[in-house]
N, C-alpha and C positions, 0 to 999 in steps of 0.2 A: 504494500500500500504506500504511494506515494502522501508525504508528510505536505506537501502544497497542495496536490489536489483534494487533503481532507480537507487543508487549511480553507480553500478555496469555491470546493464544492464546483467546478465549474468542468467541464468534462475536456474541454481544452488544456486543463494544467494537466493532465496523465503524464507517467513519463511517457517520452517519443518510444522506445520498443514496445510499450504498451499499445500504443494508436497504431504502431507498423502491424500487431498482430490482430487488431481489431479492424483495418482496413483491409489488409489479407491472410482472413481465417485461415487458408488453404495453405500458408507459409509454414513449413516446419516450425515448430516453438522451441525452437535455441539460435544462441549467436556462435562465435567464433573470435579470438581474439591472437592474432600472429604478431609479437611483439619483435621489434628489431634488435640488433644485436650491430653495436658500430665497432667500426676495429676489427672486424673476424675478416680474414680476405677472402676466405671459402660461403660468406654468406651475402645477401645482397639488405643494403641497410635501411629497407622500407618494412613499414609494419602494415597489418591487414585486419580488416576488422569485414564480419562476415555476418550478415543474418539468415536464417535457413538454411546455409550451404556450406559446405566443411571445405578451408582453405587446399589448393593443390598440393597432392602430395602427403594431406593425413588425413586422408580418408580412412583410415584404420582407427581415428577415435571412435571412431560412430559404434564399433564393436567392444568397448571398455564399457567397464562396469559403471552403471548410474546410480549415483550416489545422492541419495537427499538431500535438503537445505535442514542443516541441523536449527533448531526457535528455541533460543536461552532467553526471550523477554516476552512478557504480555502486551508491549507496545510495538505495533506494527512499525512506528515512525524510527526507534530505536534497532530494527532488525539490519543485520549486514549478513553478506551471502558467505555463511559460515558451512565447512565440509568438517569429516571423519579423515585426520590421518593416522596412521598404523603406525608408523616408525619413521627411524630416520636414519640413514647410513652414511657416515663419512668414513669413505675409504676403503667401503667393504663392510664394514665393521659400524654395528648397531649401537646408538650413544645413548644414554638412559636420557629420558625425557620425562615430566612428572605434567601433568594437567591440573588445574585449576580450578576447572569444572570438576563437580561430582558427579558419579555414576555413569561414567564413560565405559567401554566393556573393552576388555582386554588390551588395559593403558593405552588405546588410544590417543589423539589429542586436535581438541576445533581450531581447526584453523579459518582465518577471515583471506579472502580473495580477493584483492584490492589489484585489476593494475595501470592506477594511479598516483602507484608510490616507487619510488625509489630504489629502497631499501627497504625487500621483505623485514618485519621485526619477529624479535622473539623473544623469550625470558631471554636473559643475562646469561643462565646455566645453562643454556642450548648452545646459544653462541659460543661460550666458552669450551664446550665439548667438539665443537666446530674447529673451532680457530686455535686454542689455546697450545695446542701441543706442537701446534706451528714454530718449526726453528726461528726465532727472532721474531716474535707476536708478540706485539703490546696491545692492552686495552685502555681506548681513550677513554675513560669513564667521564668525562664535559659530554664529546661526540656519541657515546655508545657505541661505539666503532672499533673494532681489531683490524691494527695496523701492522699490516704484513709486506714482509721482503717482496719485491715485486718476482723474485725470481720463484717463488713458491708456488705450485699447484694443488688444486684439493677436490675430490671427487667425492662431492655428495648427491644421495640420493634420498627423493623419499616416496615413504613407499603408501598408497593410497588406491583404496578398495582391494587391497591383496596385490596390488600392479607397482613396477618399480617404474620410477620417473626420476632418471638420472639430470642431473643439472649439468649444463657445458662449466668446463672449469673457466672458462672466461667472464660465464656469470656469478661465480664463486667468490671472486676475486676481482673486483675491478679498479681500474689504473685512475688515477684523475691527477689534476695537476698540483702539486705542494705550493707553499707559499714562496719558494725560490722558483718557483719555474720547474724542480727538477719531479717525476714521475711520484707519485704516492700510491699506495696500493691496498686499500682496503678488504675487507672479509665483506662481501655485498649483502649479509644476512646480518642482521643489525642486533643487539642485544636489547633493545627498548622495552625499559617496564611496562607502555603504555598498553602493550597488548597484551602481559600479565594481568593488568586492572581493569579494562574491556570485557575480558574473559572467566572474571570472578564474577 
């Protein structure tokens, strides 16, 4: 439920995918969302965004498990598109993760779908299970950022409806500029309490 068009009442304020599926009922009911990647030389740096129709090339989502919108609130205006993940693997290797919420089944943990952030967040002790054992990892606890040797690579995955979804290590780790000008190199999975207290 859109928070304006309660506010509003006016059938105009819908959000816009809302009005796309109500003009064409016949439209599959899902989107697509292909984000770029800049600096990979093997990829091309536009992103895609898709309604009814699955971007070239992964068409094999459409056979992955569907997974519910998990509802932590009574207020519609308050809900964010929150899933079930299963685990998390850096490196091969399963890193203990603790949830929040109660009565999750089999340590699961909700995660929220945002992408119009940055920098996925996480508890502190995720990232730190992340990043921490990283040769020459510092935690900037101002930024909540782990600041890693740009030479370093890190292969997480995580694992959702039973399915693995490895991260490219280029999103792992991303480069941006220092205050000399010279490379900095981040953990791109941020430690931010905000979505510890979201999630309680």
């Amino acid at each position: 439920m859109s928070t304006i068009l309660a506010t509003t009442g006016v059938d105009q304020a819908a959000p816009f995918l809302d009005m796309v599926f109500q003009q064409e009922p016949n439209t599959p009911n899902f989107i697509t969302v292909l984000l770029p990647r800049l600096g990979d030389p093997a990829g091309t740096p536009t992103g895609e965004f898709s309604i009814g129709e699955v971007a070239q090339g992964y068409e094999k989502i459409t056979n992955m498990p569907k997974l519910p919108v998990q509802i932590l609130t009574d207020n519609p205006g308050d809900q964010h598109w929150l899933g079930l993940v299963d685990g998390i693997l850096v490196n091969n290797r399963r890193i203990q993760t603790e949830s929040s919420v109660a009565d999750l089944p089999n340590g699961q943990m909700v995660v929220m779908y945002d992408t119009g952030f940055t920098f996925p967040q996480v508890p502190e002790s995720v990232s730190t299970a992340m990043y921490g054992s990283l040769h020459g990892a510092q935690f900037d606890s101002e930024a909540q950022l782990w600041v890693v040797p740009c030479s370093q690579e890190l292969n997480i995955t995580f694992v959702i409806g039973g399915m693995s979804y490895p991260i490219h290590p280029m999103d792992a780790i991303v480069e941006l500029a220092g205050d000399n000008g010279a490379p900095l190199c981040v953990g791109a999975v941020s430690g931010n309490i905000y979505l510890t207290l979201l999630l309680t």
